[in-house]
N, CA, C and O atoms as a GROMACS GRO file, in nm:
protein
  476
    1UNK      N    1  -2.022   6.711  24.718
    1UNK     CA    2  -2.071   6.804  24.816
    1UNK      C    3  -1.958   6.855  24.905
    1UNK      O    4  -1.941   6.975  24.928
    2UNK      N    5  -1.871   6.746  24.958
    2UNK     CA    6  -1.749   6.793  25.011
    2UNK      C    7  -1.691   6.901  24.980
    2UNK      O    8  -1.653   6.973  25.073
    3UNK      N    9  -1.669   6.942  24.844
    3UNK     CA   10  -1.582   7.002  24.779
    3UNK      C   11  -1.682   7.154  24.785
    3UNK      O   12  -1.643   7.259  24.835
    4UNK      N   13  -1.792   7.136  24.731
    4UNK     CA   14  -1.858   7.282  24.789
    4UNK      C   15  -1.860   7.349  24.904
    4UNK      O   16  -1.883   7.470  24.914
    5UNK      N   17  -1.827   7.239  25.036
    5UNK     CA   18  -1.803   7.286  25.150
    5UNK      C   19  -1.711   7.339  25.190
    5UNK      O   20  -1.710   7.417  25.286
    6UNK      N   21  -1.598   7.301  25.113
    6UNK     CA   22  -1.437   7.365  25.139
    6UNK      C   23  -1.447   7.519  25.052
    6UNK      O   24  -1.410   7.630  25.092
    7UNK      N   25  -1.511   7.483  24.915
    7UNK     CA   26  -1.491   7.604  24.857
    7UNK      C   27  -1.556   7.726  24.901
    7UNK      O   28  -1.530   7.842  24.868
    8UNK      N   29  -1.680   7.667  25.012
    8UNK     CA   30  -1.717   7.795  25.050
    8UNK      C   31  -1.693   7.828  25.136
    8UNK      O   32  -1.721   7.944  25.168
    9UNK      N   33  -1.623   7.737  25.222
    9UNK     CA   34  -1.506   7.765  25.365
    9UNK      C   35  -1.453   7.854  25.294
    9UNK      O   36  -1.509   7.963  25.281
   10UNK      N   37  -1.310   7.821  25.224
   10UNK     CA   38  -1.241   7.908  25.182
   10UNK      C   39  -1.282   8.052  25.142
   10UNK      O   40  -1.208   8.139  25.187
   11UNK      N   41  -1.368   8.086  25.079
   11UNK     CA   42  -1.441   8.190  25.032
   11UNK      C   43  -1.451   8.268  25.148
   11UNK      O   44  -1.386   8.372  25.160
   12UNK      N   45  -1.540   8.220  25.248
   12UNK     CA   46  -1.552   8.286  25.337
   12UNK      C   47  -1.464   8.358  25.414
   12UNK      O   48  -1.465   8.472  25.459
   13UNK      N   49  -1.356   8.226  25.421
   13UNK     CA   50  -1.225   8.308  25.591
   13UNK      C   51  -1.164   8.388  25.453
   13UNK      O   52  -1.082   8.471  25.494
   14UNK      N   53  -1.176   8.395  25.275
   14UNK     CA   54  -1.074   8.418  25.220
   14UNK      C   55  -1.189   8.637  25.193
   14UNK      O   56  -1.145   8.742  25.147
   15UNK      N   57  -1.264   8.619  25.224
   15UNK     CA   58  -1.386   8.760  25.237
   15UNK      C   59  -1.377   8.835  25.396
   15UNK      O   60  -1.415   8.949  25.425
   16UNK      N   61  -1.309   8.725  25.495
   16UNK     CA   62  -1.350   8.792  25.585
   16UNK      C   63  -1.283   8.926  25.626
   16UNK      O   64  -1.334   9.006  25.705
   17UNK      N   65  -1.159   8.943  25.561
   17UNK     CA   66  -1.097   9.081  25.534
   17UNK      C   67  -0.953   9.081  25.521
   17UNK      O   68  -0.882   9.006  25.588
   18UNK      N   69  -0.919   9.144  25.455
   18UNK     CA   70  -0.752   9.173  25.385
   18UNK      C   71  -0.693   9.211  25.516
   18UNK      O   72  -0.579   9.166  25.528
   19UNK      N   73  -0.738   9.284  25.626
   19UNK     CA   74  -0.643   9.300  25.677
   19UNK      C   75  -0.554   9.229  25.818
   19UNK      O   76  -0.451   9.243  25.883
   20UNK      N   77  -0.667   9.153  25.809
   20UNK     CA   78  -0.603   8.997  25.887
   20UNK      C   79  -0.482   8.916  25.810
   20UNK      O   80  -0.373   8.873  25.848
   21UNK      N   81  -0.551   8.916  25.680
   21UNK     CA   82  -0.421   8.829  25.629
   21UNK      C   83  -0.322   8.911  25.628
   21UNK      O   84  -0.222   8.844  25.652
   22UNK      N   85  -0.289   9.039  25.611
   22UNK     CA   86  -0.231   9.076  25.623
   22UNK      C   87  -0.079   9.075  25.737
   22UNK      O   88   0.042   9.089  25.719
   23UNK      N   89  -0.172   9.050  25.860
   23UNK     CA   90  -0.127   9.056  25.971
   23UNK      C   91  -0.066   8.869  26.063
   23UNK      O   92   0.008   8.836  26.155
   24UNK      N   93  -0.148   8.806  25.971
   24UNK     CA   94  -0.142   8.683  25.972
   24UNK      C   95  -0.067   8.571  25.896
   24UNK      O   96  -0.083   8.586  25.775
   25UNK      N   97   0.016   8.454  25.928
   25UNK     CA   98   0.064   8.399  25.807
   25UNK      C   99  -0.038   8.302  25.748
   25UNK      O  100  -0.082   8.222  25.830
   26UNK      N  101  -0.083   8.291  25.628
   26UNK     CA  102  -0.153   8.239  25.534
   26UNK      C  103  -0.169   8.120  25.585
   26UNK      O  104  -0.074   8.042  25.596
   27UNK      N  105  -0.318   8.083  25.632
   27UNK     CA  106  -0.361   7.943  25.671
   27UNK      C  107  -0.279   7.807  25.581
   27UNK      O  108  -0.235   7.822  25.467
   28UNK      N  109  -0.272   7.701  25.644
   28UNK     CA  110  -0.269   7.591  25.554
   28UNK      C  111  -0.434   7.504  25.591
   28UNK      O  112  -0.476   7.450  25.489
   29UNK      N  113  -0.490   7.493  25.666
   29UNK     CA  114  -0.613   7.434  25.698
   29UNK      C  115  -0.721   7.513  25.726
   29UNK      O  116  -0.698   7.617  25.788
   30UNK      N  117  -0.825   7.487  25.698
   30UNK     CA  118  -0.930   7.527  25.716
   30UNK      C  119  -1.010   7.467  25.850
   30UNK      O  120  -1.043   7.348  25.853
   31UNK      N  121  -1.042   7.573  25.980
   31UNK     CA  122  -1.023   7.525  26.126
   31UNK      C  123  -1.187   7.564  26.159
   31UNK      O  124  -1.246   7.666  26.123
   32UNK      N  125  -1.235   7.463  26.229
   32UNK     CA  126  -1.367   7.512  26.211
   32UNK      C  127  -1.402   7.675  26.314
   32UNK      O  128  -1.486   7.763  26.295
   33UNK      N  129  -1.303   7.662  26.414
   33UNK     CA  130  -1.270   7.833  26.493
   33UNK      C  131  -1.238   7.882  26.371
   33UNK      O  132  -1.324   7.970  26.364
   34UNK      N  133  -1.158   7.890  26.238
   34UNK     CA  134  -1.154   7.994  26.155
   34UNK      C  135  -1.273   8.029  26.025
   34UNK      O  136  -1.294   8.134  25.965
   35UNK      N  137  -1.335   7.896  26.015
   35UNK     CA  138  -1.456   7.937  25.938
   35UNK      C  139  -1.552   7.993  26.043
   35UNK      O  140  -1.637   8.072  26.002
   36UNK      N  141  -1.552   7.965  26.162
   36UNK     CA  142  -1.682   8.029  26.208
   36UNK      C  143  -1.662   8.198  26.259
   36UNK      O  144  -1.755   8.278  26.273
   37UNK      N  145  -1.516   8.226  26.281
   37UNK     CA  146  -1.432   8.409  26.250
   37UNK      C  147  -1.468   8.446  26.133
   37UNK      O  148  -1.515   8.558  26.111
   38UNK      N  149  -1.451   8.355  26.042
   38UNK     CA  150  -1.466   8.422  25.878
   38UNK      C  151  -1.598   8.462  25.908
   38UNK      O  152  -1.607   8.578  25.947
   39UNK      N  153  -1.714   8.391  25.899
   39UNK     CA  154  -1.883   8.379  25.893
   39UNK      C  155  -1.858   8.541  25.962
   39UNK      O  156  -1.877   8.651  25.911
   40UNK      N  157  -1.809   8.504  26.095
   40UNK     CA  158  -1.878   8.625  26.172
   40UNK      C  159  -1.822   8.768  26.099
   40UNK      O  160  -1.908   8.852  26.071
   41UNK      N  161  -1.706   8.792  26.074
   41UNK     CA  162  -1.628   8.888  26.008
   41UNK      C  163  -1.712   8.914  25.906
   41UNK      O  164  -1.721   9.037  25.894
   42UNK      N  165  -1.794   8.844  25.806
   42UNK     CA  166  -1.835   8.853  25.674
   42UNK      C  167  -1.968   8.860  25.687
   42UNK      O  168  -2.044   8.844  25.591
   43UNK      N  169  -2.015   8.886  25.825
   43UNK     CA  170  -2.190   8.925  25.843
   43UNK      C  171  -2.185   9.056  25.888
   43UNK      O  172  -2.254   9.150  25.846
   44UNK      N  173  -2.044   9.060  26.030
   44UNK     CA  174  -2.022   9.218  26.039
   44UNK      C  175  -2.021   9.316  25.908
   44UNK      O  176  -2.070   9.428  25.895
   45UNK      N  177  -1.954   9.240  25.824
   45UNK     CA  178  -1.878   9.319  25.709
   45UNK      C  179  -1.993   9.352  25.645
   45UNK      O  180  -2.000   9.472  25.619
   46UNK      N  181  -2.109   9.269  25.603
   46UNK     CA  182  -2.235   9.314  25.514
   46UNK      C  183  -2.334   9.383  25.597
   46UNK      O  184  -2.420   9.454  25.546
   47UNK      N  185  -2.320   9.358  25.768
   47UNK     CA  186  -2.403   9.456  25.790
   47UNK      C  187  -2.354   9.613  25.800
   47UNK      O  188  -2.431   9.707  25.779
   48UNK      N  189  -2.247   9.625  25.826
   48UNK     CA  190  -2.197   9.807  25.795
   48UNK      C  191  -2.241   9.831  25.639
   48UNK      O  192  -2.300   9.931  25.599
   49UNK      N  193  -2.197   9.709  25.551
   49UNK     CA  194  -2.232   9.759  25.400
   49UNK      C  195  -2.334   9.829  25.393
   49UNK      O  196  -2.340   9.938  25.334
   50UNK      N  197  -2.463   9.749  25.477
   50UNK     CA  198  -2.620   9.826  25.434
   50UNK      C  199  -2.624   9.893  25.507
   50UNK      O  200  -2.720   9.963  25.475
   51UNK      N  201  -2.575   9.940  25.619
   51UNK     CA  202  -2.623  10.078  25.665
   51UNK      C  203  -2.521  10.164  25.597
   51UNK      O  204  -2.530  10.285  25.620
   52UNK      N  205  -2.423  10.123  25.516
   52UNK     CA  206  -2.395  10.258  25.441
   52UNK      C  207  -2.478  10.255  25.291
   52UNK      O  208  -2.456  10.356  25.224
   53UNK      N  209  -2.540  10.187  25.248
   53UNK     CA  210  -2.644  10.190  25.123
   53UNK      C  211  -2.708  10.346  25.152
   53UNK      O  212  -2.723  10.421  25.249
   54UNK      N  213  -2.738  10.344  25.009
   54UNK     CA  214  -2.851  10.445  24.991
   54UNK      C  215  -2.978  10.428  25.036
   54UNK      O  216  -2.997  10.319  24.983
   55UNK      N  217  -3.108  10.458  25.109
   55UNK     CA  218  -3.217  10.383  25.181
   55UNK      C  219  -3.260  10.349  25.055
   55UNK      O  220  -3.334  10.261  25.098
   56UNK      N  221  -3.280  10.342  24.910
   56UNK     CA  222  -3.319  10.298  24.851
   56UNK      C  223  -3.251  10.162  24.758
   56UNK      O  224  -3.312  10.090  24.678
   57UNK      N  225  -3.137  10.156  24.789
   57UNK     CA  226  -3.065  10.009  24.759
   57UNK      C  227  -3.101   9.881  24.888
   57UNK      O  228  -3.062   9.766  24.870
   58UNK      N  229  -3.179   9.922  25.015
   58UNK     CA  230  -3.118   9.835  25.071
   58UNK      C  231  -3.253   9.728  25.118
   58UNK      O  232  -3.249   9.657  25.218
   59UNK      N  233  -3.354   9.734  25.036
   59UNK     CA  234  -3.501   9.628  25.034
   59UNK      C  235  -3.386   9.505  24.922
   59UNK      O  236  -3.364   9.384  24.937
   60UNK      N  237  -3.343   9.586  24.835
   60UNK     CA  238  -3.252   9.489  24.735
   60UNK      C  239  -3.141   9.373  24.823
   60UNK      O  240  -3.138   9.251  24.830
   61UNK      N  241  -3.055   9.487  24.883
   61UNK     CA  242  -2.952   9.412  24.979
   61UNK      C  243  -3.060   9.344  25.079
   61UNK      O  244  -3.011   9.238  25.119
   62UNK      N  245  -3.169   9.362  25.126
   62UNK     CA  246  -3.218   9.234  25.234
   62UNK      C  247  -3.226   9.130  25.167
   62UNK      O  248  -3.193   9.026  25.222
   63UNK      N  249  -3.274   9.127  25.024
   63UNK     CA  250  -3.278   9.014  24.956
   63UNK      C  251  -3.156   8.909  24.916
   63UNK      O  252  -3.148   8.788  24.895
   64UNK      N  253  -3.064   9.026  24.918
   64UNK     CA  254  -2.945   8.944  24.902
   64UNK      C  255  -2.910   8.884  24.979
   64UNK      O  256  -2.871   8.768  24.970
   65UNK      N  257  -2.923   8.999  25.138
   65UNK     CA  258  -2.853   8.848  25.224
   65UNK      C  259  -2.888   8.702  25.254
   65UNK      O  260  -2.815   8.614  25.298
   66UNK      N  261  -3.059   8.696  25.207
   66UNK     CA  262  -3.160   8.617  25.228
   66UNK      C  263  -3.107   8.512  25.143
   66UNK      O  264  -3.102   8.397  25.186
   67UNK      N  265  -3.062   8.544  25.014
   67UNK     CA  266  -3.046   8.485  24.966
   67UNK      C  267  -2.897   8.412  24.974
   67UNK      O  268  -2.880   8.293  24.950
   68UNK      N  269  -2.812   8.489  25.004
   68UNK     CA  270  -2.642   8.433  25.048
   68UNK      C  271  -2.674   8.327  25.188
   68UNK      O  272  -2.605   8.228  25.215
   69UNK      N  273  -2.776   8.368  25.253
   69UNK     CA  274  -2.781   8.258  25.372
   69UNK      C  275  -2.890   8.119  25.356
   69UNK      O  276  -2.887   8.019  25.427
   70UNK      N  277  -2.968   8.143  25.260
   70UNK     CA  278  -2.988   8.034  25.160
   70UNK      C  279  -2.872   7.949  25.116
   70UNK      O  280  -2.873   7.828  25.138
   71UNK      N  281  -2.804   7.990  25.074
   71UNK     CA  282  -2.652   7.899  25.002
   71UNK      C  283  -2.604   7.857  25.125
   71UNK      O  284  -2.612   7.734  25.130
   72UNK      N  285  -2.545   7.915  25.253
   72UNK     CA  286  -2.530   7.864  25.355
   72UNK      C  287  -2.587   7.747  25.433
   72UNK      O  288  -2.525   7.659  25.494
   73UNK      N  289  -2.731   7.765  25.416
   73UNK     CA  290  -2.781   7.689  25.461
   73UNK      C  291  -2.794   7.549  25.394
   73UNK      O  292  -2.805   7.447  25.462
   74UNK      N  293  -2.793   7.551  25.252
   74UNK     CA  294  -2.788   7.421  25.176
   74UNK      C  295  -2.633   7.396  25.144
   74UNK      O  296  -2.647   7.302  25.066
   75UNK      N  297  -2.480   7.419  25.152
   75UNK     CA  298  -2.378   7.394  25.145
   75UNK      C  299  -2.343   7.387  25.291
   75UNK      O  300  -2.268   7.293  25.318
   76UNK      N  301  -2.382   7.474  25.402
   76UNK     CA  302  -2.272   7.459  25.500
   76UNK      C  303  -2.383   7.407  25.621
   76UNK      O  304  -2.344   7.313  25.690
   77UNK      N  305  -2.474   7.445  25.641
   77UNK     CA  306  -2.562   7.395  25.724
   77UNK      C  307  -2.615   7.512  25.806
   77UNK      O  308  -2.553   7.618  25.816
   78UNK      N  309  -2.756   7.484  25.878
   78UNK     CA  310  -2.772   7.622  25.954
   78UNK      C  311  -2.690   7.669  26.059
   78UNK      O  312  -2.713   7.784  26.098
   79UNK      N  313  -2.602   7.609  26.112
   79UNK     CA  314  -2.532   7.669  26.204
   79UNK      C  315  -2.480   7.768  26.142
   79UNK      O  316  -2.504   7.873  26.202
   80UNK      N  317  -2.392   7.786  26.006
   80UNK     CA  318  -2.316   7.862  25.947
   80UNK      C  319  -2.406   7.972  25.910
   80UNK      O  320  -2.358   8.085  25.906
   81UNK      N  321  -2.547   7.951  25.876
   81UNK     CA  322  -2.624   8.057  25.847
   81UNK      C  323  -2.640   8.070  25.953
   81UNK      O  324  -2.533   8.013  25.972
   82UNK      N  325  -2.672   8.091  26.047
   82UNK     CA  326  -2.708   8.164  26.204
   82UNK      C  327  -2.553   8.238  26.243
   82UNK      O  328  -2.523   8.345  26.296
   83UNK      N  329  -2.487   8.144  26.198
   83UNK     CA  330  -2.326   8.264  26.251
   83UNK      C  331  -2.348   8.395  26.177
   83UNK      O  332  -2.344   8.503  26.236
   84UNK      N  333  -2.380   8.378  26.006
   84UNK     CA  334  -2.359   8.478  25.908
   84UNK      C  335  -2.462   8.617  25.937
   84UNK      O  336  -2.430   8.736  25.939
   85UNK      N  337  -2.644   8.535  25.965
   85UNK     CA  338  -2.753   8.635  25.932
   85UNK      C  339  -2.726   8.728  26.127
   85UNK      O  340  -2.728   8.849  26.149
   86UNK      N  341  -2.705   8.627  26.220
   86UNK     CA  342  -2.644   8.662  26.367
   86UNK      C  343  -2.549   8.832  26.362
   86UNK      O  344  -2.583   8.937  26.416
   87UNK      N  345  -2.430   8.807  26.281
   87UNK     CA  346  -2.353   8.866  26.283
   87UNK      C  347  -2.384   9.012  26.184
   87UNK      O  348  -2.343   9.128  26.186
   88UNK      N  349  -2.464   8.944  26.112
   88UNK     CA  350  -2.526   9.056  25.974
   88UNK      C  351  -2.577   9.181  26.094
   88UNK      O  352  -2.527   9.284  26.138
   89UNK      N  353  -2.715   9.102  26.115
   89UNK     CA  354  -2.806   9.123  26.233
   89UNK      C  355  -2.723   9.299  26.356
   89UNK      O  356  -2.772   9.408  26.386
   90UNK      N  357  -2.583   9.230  26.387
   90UNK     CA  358  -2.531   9.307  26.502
   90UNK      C  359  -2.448   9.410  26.409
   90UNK      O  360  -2.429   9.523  26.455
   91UNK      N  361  -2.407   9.383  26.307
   91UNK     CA  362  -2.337   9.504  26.152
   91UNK      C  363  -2.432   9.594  26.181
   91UNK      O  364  -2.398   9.700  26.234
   92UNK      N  365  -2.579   9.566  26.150
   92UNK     CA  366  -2.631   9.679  26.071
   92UNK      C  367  -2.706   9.726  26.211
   92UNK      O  368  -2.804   9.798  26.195
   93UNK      N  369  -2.680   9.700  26.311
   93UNK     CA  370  -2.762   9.744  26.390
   93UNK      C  371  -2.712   9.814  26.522
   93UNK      O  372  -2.782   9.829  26.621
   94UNK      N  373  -2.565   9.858  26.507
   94UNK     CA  374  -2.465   9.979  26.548
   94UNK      C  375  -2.428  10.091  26.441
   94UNK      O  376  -2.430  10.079  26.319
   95UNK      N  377  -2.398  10.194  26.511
   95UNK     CA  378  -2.339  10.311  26.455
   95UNK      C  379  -2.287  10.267  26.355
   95UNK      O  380  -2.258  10.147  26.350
   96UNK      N  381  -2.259  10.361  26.237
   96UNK     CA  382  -2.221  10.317  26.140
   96UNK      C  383  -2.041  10.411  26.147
   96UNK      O  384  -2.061  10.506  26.223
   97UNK      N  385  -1.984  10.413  26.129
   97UNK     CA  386  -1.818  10.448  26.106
   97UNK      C  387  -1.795  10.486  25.960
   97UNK      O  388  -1.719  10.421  25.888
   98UNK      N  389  -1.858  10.586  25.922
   98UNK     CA  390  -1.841  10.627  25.799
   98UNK      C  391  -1.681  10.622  25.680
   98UNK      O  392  -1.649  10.634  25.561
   99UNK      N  393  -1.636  10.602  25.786
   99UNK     CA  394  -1.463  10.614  25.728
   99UNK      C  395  -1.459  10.434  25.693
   99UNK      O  396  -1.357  10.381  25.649
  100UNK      N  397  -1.537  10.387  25.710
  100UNK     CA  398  -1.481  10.285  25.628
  100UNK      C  399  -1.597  10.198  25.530
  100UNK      O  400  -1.593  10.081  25.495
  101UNK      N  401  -1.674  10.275  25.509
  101UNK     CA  402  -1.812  10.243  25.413
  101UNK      C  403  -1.742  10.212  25.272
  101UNK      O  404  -1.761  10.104  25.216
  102UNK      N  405  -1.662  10.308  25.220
  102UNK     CA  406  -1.624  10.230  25.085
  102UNK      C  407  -1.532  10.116  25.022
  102UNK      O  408  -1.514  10.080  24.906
  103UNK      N  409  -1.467  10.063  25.173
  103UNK     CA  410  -1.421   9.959  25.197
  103UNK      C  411  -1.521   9.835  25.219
  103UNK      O  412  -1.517   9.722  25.172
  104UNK      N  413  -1.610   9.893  25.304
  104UNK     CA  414  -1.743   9.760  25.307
  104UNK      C  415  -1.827   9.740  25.189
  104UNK      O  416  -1.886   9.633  25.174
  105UNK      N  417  -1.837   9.854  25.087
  105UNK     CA  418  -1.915   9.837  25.011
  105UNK      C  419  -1.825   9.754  24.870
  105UNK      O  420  -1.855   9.655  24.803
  106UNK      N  421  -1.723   9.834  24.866
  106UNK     CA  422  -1.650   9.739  24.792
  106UNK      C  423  -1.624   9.561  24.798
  106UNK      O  424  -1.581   9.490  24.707
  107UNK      N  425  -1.664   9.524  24.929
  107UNK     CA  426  -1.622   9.407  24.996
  107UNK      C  427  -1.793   9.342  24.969
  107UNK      O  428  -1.815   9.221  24.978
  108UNK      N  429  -1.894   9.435  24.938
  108UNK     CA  430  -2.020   9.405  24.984
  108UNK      C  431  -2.035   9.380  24.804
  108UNK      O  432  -2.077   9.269  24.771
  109UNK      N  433  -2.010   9.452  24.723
  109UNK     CA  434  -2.063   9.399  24.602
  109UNK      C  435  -1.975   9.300  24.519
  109UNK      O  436  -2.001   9.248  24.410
  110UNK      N  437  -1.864   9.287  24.599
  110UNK     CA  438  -1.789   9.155  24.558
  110UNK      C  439  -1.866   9.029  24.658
  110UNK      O  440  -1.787   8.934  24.659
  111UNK      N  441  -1.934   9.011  24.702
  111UNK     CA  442  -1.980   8.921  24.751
  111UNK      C  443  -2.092   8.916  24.671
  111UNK      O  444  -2.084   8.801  24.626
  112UNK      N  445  -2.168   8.955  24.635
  112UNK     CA  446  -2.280   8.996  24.536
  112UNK      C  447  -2.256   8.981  24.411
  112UNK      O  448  -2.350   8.984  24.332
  113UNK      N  449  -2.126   8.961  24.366
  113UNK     CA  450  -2.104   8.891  24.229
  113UNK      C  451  -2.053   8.806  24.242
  113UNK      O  452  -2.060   8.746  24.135
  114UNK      N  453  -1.979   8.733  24.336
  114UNK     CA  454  -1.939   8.606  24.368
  114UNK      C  455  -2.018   8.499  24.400
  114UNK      O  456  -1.986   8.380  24.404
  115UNK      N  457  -2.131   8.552  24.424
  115UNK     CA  458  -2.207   8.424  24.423
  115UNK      C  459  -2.390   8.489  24.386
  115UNK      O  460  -2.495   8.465  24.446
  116UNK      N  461  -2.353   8.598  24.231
  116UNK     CA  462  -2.448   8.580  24.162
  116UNK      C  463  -2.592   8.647  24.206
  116UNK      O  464  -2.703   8.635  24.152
  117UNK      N  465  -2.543   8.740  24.349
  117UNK     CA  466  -2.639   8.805  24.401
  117UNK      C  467  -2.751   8.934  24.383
  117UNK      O  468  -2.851   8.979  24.439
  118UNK      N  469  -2.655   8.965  24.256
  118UNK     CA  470  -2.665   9.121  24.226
  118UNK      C  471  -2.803   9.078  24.082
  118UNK      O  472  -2.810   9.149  23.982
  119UNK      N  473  -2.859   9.006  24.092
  119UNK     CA  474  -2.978   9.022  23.963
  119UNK      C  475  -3.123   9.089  24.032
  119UNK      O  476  -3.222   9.110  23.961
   0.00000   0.00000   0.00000
């Protein structure tokens, strides 16, 4: 179980966006302040995704997130799902910034095949 917990640590701060690492030198530990940045970064990040959906992709994407915070909740615990669906929650529920929708969406259906979301 340990080991699912790291891998989905990692996953997470490693989703929460390119352009931190960018700007950042490459973790050696996994900090629970940086998994709980990742969570939040990676709920912002899926909620811009669905408000840039088509209105007819996004009954699909509720399911998904339902279901990504399912996995949260049985690998990382509910706190981590309350950071993720929290942060989703405040994404989709500001203006949307059109200039960077195909960056979120790209970011949004790689999460959706990474953990098997997209059926």
């Amino acid at each position: 179980m340990c080991r699912n917990i790291l891998g989905a640590a990692l996953l997470v701060i490693a989703a929460a966006g390119p352009a931190a690492a960018q700007t950042s030198p490459p973790a050696t530990a996994v900090t629970p302040e940086g998994l709980d940045r990742g969570l939040v970064n990676l709920g912002l990040m899926a909620g811009h995704a669905y408000q840039c959906l088509p209105e007819g992709e996004r009954p699909a994407a509720q399911q998904a997130v339902l279901a990504f915070n399912s996995i949260l909740v049985a690998q990382m615990g509910a706190n981590a799902a309350f950071r993720f669906s929290s942060s989703f929650g405040a994404g989709s529920s500001h203006d949307v910034d059109r200039s960077f929708c195909e960056r979120s969406l790209v970011d949004w259906r790689k999460l959706l095949q990474d953990h098997n979301l997209n059926r």
